[in-house]
The first five atom37 places (N, CA, C, CB, O) and aatype in JSON, in Angstrom:
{
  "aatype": [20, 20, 20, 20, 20, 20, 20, 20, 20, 20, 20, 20, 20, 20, 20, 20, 20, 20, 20, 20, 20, 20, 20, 20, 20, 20, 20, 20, 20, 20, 20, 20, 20, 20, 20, 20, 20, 20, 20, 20, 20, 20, 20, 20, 20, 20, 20, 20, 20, 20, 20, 20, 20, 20, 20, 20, 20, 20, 20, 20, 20, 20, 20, 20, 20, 20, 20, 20, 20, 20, 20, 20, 20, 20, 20, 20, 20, 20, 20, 20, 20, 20, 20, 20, 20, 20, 20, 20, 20, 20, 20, 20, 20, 20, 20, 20, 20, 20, 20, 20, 20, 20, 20, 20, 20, 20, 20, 20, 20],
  "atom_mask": [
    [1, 1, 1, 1, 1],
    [1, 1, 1, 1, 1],
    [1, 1, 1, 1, 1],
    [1, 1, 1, 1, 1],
    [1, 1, 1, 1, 1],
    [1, 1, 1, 1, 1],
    [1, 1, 1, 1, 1],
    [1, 1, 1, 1, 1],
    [1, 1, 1, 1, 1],
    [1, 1, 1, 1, 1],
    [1, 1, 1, 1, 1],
    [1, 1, 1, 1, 1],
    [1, 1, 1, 1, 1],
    [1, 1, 1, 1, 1],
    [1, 1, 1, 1, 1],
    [1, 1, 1, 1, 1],
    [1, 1, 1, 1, 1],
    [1, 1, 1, 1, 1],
    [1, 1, 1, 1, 1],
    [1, 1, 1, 1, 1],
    [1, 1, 1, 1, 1],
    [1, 1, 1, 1, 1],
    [1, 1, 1, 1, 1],
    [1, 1, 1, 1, 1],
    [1, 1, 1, 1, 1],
    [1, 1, 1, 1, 1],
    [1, 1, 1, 1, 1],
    [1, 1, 1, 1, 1],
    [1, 1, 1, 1, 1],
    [1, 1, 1, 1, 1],
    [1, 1, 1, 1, 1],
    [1, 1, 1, 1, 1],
    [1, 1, 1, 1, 1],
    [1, 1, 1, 1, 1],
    [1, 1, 1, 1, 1],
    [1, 1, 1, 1, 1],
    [1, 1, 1, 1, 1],
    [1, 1, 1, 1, 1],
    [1, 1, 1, 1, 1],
    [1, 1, 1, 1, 1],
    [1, 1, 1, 1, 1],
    [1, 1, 1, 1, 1],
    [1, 1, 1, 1, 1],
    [1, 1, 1, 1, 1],
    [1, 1, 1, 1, 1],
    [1, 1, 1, 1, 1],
    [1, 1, 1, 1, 1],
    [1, 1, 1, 1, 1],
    [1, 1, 1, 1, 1],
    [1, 1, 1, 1, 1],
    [1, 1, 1, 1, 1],
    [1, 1, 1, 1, 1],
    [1, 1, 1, 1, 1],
    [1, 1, 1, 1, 1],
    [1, 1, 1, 1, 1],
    [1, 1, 1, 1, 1],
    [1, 1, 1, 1, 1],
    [1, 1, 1, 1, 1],
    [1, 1, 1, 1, 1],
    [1, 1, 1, 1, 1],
    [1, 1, 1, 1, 1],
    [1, 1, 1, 1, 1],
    [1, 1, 1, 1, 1],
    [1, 1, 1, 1, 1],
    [1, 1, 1, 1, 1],
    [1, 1, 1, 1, 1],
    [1, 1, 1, 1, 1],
    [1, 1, 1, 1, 1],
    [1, 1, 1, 1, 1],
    [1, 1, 1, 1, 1],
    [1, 1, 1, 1, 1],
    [1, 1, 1, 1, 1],
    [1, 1, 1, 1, 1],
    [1, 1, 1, 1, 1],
    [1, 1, 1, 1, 1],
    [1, 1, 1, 1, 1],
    [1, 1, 1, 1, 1],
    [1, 1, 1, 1, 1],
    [1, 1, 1, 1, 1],
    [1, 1, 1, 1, 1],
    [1, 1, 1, 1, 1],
    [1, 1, 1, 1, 1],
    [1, 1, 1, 1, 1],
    [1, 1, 1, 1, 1],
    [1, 1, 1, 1, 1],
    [1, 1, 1, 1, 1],
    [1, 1, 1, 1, 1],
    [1, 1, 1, 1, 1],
    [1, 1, 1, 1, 1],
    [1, 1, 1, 1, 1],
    [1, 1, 1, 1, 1],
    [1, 1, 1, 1, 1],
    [1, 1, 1, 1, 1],
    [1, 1, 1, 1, 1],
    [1, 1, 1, 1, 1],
    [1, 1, 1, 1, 1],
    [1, 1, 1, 1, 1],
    [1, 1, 1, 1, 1],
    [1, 1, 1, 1, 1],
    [1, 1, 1, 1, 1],
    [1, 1, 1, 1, 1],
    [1, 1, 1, 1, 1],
    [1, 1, 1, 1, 1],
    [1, 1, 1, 1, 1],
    [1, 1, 1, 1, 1],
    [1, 1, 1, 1, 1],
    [1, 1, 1, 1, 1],
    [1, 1, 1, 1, 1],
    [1, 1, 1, 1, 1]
  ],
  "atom_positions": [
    [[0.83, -1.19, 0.0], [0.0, 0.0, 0.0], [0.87, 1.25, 0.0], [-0.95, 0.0, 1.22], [1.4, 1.71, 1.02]],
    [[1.0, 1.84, -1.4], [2.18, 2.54, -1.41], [1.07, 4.14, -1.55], [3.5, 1.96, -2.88], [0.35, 4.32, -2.53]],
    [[1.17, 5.06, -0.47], [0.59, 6.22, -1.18], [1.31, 7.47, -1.28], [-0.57, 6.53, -0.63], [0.82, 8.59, -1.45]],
    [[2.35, 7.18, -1.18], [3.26, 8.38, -1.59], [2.89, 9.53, -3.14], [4.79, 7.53, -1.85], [2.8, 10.75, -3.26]],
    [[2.77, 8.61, -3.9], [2.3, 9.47, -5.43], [0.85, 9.8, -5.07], [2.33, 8.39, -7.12], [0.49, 10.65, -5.89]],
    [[-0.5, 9.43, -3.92], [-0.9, 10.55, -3.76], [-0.9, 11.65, -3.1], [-1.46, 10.44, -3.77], [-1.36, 12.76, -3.36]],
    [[-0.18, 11.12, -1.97], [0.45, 12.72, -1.13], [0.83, 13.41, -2.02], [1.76, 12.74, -0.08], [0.28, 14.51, -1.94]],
    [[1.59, 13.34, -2.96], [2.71, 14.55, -3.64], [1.46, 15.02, -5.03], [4.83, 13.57, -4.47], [1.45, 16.13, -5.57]],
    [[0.73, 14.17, -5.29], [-0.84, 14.7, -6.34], [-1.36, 15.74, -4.95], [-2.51, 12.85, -6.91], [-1.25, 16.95, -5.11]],
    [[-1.81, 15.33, -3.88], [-2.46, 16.15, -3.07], [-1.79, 17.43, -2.65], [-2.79, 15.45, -2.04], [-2.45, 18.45, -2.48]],
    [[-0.64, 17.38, -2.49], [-0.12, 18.31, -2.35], [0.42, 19.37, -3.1], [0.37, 17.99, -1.89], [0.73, 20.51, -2.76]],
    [[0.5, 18.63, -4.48], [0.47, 19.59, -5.83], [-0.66, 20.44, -5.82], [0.38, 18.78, -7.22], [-0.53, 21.63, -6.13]],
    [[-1.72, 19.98, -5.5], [-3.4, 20.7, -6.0], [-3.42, 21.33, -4.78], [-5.04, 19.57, -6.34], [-3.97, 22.41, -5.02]],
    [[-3.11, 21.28, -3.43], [-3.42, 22.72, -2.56], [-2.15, 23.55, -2.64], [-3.79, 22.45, -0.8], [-2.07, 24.49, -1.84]],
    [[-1.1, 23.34, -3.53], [-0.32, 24.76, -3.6], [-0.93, 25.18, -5.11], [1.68, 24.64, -3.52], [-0.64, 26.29, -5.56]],
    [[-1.73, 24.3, -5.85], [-2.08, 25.36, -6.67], [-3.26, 26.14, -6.29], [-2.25, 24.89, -7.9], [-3.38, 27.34, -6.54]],
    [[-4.17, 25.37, -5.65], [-5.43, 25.88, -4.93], [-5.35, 27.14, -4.29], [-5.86, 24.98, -3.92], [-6.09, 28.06, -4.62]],
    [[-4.21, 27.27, -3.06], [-3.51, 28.55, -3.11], [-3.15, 29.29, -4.25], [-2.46, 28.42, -2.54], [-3.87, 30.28, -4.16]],
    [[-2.63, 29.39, -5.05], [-2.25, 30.31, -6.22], [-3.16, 31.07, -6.55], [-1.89, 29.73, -7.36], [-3.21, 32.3, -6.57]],
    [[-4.07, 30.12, -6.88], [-4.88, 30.36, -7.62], [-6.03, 31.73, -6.99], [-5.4, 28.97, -7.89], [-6.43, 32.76, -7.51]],
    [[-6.29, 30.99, -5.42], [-7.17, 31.96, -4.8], [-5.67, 33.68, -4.11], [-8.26, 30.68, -3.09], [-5.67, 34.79, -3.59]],
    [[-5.1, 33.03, -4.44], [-4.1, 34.57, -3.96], [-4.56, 35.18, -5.53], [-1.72, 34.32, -3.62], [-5.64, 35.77, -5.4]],
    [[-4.19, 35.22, -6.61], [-5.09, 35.72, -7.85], [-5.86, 36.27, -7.62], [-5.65, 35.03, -8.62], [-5.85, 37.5, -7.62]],
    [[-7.2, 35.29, -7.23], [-8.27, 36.15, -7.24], [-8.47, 37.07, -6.02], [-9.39, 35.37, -7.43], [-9.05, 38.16, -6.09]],
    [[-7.96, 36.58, -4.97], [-7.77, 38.21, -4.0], [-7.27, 39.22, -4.2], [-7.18, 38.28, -2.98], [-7.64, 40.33, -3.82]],
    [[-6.42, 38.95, -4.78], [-5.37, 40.14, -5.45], [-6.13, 40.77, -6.52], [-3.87, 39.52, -6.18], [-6.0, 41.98, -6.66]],
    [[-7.19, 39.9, -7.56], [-7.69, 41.08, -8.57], [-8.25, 41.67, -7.79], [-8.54, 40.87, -9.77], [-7.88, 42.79, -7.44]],
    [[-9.61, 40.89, -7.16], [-10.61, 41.59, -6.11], [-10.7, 42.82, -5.21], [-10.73, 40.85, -5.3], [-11.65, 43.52, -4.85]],
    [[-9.12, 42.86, -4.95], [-8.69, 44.04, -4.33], [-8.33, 45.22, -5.47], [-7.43, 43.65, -3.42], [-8.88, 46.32, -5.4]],
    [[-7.59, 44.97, -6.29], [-7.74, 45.69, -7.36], [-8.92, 46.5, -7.87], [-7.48, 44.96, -8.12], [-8.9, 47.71, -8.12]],
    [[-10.1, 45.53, -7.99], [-11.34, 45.68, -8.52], [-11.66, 46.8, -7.2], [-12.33, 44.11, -8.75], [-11.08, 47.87, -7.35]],
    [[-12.21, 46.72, -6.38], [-12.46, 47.03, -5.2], [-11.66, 48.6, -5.43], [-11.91, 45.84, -4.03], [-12.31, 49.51, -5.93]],
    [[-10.31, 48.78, -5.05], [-9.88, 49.65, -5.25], [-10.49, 50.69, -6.63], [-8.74, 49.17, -5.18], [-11.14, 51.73, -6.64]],
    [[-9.88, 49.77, -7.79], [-10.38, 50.89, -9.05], [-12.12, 51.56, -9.09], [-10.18, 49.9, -10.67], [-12.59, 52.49, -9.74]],
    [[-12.63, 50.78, -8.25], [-14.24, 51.23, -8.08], [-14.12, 52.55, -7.04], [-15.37, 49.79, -7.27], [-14.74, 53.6, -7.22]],
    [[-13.29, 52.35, -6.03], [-13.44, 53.39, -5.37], [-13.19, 54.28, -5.51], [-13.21, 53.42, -4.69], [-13.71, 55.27, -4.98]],
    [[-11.91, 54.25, -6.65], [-11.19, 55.45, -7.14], [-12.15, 56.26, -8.44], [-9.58, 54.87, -7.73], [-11.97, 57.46, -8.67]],
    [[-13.04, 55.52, -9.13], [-13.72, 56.1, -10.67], [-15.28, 56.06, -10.23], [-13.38, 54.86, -12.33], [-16.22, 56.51, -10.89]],
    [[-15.34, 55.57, -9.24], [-17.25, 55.2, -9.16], [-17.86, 56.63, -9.74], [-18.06, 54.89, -7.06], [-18.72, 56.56, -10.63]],
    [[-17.41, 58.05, -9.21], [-17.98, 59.11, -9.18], [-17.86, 59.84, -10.6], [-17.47, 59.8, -8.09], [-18.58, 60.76, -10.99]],
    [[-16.72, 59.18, -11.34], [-16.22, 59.92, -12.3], [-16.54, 59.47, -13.64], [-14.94, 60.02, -12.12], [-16.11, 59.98, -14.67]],
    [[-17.69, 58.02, -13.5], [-18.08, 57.25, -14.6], [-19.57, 56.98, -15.04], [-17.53, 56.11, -14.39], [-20.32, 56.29, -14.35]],
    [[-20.03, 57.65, -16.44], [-21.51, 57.67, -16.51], [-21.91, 56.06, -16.42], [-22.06, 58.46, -18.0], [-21.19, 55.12, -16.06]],
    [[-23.03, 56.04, -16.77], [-23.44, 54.44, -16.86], [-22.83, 52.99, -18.0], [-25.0, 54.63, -17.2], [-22.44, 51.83, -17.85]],
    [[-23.14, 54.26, -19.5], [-22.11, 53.26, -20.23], [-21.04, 52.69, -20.44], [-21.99, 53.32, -20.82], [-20.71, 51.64, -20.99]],
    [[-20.15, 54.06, -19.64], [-19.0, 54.03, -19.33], [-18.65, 52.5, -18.49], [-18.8, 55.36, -18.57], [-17.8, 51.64, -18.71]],
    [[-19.82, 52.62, -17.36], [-19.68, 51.36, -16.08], [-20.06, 50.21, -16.95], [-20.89, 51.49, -14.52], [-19.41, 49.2, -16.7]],
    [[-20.87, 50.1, -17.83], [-21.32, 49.0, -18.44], [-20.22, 48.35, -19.33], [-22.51, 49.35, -19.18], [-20.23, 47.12, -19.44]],
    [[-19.18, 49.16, -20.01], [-18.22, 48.78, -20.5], [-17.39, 48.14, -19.96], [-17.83, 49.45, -20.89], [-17.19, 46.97, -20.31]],
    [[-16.61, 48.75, -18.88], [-16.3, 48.48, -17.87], [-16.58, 47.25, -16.74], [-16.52, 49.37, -17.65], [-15.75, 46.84, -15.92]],
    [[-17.38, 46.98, -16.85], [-18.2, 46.0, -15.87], [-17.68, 44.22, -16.9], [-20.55, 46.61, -15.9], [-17.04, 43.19, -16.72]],
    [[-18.46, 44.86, -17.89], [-18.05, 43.72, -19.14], [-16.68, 43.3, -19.04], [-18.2, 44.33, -20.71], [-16.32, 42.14, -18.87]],
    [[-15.52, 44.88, -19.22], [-14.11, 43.95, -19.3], [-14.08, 43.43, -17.82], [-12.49, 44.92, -19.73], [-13.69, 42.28, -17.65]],
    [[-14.4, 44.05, -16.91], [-13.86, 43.32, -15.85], [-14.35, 41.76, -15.42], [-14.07, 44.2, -14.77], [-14.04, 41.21, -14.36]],
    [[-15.17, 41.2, -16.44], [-15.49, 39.78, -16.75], [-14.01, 39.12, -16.92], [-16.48, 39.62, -18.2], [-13.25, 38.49, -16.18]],
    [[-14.0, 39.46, -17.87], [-12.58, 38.97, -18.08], [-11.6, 39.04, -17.47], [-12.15, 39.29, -18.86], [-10.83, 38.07, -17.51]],
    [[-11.2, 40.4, -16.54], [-9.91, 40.15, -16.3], [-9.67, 38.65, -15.19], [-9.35, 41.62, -15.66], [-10.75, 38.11, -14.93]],
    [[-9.0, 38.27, -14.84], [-7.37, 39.06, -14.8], [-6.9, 38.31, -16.32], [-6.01, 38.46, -13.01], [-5.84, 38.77, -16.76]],
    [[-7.34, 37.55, -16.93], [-6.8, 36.82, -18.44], [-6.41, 37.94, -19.22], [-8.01, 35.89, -19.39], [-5.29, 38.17, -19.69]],
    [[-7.72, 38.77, -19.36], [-7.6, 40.2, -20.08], [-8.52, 40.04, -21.2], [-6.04, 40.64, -20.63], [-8.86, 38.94, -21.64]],
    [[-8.88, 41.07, -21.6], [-10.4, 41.1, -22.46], [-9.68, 40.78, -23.86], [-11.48, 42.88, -22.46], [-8.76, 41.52, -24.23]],
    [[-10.01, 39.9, -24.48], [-9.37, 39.69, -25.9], [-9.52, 40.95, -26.99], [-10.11, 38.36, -26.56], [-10.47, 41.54, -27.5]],
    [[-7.97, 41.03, -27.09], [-8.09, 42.37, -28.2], [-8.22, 43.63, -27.3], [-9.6, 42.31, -29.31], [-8.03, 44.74, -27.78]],
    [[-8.46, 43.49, -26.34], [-8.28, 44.68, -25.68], [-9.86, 45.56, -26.14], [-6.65, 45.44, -26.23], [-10.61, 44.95, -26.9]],
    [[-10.3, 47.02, -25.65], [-11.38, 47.25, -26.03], [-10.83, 48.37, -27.08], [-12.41, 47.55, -24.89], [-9.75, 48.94, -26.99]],
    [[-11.83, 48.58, -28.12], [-11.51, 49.56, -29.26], [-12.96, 50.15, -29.44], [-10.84, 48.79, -30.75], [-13.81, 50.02, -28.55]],
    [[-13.26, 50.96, -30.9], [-14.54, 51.46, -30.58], [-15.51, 50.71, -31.16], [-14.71, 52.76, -30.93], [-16.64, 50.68, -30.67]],
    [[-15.23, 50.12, -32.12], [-16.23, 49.13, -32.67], [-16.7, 47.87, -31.48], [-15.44, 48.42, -34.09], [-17.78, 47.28, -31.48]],
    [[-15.79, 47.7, -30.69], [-16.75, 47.14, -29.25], [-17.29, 47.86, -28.52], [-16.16, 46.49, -28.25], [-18.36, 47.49, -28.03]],
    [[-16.81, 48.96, -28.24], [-17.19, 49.82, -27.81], [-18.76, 50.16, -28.04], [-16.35, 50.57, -28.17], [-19.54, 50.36, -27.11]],
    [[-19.02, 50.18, -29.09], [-19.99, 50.75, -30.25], [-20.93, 49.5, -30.25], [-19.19, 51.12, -31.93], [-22.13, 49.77, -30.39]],
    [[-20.6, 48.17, -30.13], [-21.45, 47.14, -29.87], [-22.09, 46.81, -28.26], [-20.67, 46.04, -30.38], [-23.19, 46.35, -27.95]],
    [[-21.17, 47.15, -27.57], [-21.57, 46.93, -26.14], [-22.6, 48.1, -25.44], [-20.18, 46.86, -25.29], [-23.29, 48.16, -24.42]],
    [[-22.34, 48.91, -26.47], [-23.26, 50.32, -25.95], [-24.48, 50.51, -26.75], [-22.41, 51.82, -26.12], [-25.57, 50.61, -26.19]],
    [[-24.38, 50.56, -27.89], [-25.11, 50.72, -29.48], [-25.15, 52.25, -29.33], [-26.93, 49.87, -29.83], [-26.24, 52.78, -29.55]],
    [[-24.36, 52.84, -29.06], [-24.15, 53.87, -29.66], [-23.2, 54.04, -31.04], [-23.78, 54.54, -28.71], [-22.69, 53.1, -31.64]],
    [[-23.07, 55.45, -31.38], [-22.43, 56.12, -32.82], [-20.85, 55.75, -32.45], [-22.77, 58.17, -33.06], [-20.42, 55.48, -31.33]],
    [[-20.3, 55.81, -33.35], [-18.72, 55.67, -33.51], [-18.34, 57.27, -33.04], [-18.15, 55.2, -35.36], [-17.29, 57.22, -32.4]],
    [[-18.81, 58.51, -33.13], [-18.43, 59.61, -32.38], [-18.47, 59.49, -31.11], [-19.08, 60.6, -32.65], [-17.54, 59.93, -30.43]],
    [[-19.89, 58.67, -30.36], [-19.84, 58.49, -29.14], [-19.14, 57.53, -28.41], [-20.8, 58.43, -28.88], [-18.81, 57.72, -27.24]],
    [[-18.91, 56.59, -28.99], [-17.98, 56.0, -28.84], [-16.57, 56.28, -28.27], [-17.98, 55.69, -29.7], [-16.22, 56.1, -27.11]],
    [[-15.82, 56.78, -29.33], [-14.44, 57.28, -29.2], [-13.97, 58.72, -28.55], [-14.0, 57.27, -30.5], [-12.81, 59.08, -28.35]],
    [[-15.27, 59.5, -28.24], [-15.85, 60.55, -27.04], [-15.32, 60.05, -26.08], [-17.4, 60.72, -26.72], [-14.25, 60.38, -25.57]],
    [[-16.32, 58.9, -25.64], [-16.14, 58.08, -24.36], [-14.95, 57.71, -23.57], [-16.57, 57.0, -24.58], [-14.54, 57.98, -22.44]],
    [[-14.38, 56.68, -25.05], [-13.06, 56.49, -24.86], [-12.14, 57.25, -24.75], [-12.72, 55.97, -25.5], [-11.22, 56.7, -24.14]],
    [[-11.87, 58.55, -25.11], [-11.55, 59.28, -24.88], [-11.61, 60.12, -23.35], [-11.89, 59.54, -25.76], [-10.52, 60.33, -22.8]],
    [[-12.12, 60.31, -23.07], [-12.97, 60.28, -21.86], [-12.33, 59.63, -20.75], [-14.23, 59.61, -22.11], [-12.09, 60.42, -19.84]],
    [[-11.97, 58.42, -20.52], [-11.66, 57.29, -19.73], [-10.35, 57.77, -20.01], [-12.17, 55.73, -20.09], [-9.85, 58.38, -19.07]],
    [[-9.77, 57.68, -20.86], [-8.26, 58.0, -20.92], [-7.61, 58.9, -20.26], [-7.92, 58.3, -21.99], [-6.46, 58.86, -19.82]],
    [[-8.65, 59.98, -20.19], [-7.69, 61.18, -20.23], [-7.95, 60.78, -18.28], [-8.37, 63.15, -21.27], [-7.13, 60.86, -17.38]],
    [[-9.24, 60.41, -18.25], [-9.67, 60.28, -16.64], [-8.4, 58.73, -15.93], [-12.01, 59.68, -16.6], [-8.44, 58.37, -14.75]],
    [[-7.73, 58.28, -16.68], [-6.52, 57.4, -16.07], [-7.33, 56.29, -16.04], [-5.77, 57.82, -14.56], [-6.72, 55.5, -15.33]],
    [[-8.46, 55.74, -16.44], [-8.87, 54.59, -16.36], [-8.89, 53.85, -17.52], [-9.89, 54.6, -15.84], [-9.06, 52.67, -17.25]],
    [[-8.83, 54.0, -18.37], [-8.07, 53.34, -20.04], [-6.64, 53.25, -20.22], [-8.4, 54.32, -21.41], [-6.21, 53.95, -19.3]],
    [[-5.92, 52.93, -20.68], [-4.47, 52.99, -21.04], [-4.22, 52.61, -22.78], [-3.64, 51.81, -19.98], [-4.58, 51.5, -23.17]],
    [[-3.8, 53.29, -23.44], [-4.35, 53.21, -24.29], [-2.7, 52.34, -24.79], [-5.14, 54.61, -24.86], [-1.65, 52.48, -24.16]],
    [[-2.9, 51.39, -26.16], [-1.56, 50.49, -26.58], [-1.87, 50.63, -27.7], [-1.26, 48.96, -26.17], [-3.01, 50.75, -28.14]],
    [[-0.5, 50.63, -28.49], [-0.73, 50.32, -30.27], [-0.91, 52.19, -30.5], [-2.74, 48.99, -30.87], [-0.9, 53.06, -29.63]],
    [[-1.06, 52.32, -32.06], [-1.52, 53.81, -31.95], [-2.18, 53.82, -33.63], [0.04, 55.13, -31.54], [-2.16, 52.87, -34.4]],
    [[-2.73, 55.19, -33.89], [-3.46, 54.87, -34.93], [-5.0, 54.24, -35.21], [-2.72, 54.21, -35.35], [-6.04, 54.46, -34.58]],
    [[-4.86, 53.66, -36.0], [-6.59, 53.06, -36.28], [-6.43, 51.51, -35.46], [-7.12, 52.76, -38.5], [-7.25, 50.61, -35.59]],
    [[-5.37, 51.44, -34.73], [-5.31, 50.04, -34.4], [-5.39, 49.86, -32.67], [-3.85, 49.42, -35.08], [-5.29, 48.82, -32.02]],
    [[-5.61, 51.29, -32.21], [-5.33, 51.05, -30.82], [-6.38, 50.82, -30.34], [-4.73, 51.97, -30.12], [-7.49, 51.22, -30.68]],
    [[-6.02, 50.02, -29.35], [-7.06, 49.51, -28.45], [-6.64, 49.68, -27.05], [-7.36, 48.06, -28.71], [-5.55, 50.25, -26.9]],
    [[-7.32, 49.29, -25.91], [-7.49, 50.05, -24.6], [-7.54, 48.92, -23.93], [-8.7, 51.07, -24.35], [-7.98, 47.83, -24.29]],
    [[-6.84, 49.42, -22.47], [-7.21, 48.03, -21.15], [-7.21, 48.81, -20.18], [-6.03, 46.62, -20.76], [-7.02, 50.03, -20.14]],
    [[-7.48, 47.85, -19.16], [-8.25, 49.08, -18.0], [-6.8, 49.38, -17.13], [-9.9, 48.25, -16.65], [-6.0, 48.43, -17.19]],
    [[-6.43, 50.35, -16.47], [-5.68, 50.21, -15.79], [-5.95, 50.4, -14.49], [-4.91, 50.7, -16.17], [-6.4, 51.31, -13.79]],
    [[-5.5, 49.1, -14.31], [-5.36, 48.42, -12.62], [-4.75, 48.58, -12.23], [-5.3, 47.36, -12.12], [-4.6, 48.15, -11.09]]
  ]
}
């Protein structure tokens, strides 16, 4: 009765089990924080955008957000859109990467 190979399986899966939940405390706090810091400074679509990437993180929203998602997640105009985005940027809660017709945005945490 040899159980050595499952001690060292069991003990593999609660140091990842740990990892894993230090992650998500660590976004959580993040999250937590960046709410406290923009709650006042963000209209609704703005939050709705927002709310969406933060589905995703901590992986990160594929593609990052641009305005044509932008523009789908809201159904607003491509002016209002890139308003918006604009908007968030200048307010430190976008970060904007790439430049040109190609940039796209992530939140900064």
């Amino acid at each position: 009765m040899e159980i050595t190979p499952w001690i060292e399986w069991f003990v593999k899966m609660i140091i990842e089990s740990q990892r894993e939940t230090y992650v998500q405390v660590d976004f959580t706090l993040k999250k937590t924080r960046f709410f406290d810091c923009y709650k006042d400074e963000i209209d609704g679509r703005q939050m709705r955008v927002i709310q969406r990437m933060f589905k995703e993180v901590p992986s990160g929203f594929e593609g990052g957000m641009n305005a044509r998602k932008y523009m789908a997640l809201t159904k607003v105009s491509k002016a209002t859109a890139t308003r918006d985005i604009q908007d968030l940027v200048e307010k430190g809660v976008f970060l904007p990467l790439g430049g040109g017709r190609s940039t796209r945005y992530e939140l900064s945490l």
